[in-house]
C-alpha positions, -999 to 999 in steps of 0.1 A, spaced: -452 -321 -448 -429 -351 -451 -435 -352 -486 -416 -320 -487 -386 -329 -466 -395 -316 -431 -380 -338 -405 -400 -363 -387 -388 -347 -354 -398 -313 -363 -434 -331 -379 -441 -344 -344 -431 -309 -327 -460 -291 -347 -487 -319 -343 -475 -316 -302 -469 -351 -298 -455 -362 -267 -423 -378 -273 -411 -403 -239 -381 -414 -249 -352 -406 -228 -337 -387 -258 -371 -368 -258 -374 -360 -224 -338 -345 -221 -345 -326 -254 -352 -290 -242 -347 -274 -276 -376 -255 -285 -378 -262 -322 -387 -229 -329 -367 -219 -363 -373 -254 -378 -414 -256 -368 -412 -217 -387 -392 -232 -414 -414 -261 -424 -448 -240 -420 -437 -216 -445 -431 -243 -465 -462 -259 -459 -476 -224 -471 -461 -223 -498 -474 -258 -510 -508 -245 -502 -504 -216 -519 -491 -235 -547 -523 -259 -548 -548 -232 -543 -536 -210 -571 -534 -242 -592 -498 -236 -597 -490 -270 -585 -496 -302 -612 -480 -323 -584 -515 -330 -565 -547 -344 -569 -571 -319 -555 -609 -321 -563 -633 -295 -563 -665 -297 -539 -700 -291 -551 -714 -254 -546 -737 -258 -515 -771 -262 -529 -799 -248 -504 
């Protein structure tokens, strides 16, 4: 996600690190818009890869599962 822009701040919100910092300990904002903002990205970049719309990323297929 910090490949496409979303704040490092906002990056640690979703991944629910802990931040101890004084600044994060007085930081009561909830981060709500912004996590919503850089998931849709994030699902849009997904979308993107799965529908091989995007040229941008190295994705390899997997095998078919062989019984």
């Amino acid at each position: 996600m910090a490949s496409l822009g979303v704040d490092r701040t906002v990056l640690a919100k979703i991944l629910n690190h802990v931040d101890r910092s004084v600044t994060g300990r007085c930081d009561t904002h909830t981060y709500v818009p912004e996590k919503r903002a850089a998931l849709e990205r994030w699902a849009r970049k997904l979308e993107a890869i799965i529908s091989g719309k995007d040229t941008d990323t190295k994705v390899v297929e997997f095998a078919e599962h062989r019984q």
